[in-house]
N, C-alpha and C positions, 0 to 999 in steps of 0.2 A: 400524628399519623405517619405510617412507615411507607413512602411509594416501595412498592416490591415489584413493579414494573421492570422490565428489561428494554434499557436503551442501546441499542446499534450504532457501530460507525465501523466504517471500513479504514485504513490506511492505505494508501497506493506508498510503496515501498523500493525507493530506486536508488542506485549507486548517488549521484551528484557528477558535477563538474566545478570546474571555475570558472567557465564558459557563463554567464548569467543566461543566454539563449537557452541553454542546453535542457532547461527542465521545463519549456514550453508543451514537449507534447506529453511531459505527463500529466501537466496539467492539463489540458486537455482532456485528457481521458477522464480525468475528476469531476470536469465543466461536465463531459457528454452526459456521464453516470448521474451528476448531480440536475442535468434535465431530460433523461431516462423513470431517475426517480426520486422527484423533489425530497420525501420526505427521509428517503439516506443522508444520514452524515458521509461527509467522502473529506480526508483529508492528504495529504501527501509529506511525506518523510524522508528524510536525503540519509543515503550511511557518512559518507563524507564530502566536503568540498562546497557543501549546499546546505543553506540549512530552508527548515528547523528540521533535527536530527528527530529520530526516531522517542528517545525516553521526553523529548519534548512536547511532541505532538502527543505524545499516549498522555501526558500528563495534564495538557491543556484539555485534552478529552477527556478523562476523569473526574475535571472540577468542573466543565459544566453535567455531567450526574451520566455519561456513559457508562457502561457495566459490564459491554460484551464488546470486543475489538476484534477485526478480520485483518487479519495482515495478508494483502498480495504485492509479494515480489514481481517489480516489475522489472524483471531480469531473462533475456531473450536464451543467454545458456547458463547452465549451472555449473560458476565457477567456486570459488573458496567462501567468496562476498556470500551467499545462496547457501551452500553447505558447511559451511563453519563460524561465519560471524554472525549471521543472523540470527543463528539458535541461540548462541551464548548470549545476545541482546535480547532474547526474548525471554530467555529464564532469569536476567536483569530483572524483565518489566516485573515479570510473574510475581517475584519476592516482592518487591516495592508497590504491586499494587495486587493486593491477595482479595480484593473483593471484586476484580475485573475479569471474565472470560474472555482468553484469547484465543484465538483459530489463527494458524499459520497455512497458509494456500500454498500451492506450489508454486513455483515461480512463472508469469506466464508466458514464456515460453514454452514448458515442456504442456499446453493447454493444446488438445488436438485443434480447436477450434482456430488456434493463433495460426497453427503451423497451413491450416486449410487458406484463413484471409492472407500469410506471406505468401503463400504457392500464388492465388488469385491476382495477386499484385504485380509479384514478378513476370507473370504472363501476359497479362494485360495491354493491349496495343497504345504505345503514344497516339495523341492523338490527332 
């Protein structure tokens, strides 16, 4: 018997460092999503410097029976990383894994919703 169900996961999708701190608050955001809402897959992706890279994560998601992948950039401007390598990585996946739908989000910066909680932030009195 054929599941033809549609499995969900998101990717949170971030530059990297060599910093090992440095991807605490994307993780983060993965923790909040993943208890917003238990039953999302949430995983996260480094382009470089960090792993596990992008064709890794999508592929560790595939063999547990993913089907349909959200990729959001977690990238505050839209630089080269955002508008040039990401696409060429994502038409990678596309070919290598032809039974998976992907969704590419914007990156979230340019999200009105981000730009409203930074304004909130920087305003905000010490306290």
């Amino acid at each position: 018997m054929t599941n033809i169900s549609s499995q969900h996961a998101i990717i949170l999708f971030a530059h990297g460092s060599r910093d090992a701190l440095w991807r605490r608050p994307i993780e983060a955001v993965a923790n909040e999503m993943k208890q917003l809402s238990p039953d999302t897959q949430v995983a996260c992706a480094y382009l470089e410097l960090t792993e596990p890279d992008l064709p890794t994560t999508v592929a560790g998601l595939v063999q547990t029976g993913v089907n349909a992948i959200r990729i959001v950039p977690m990238f505050l401007g839209v630089g080269r990383h955002a508008r040039e390598d990401l696409p060429l990585l994502l038409q990678d996946l596309i070919v290598q894994h032809p039974g998976v739908t992907f969704e590419l989000r914007n990156a979230i910066g340019e999200e009105p919703e981000m730009t409203r909680a930074m304004a909130a932030i920087a305003l905000k009195s010490n306290p």
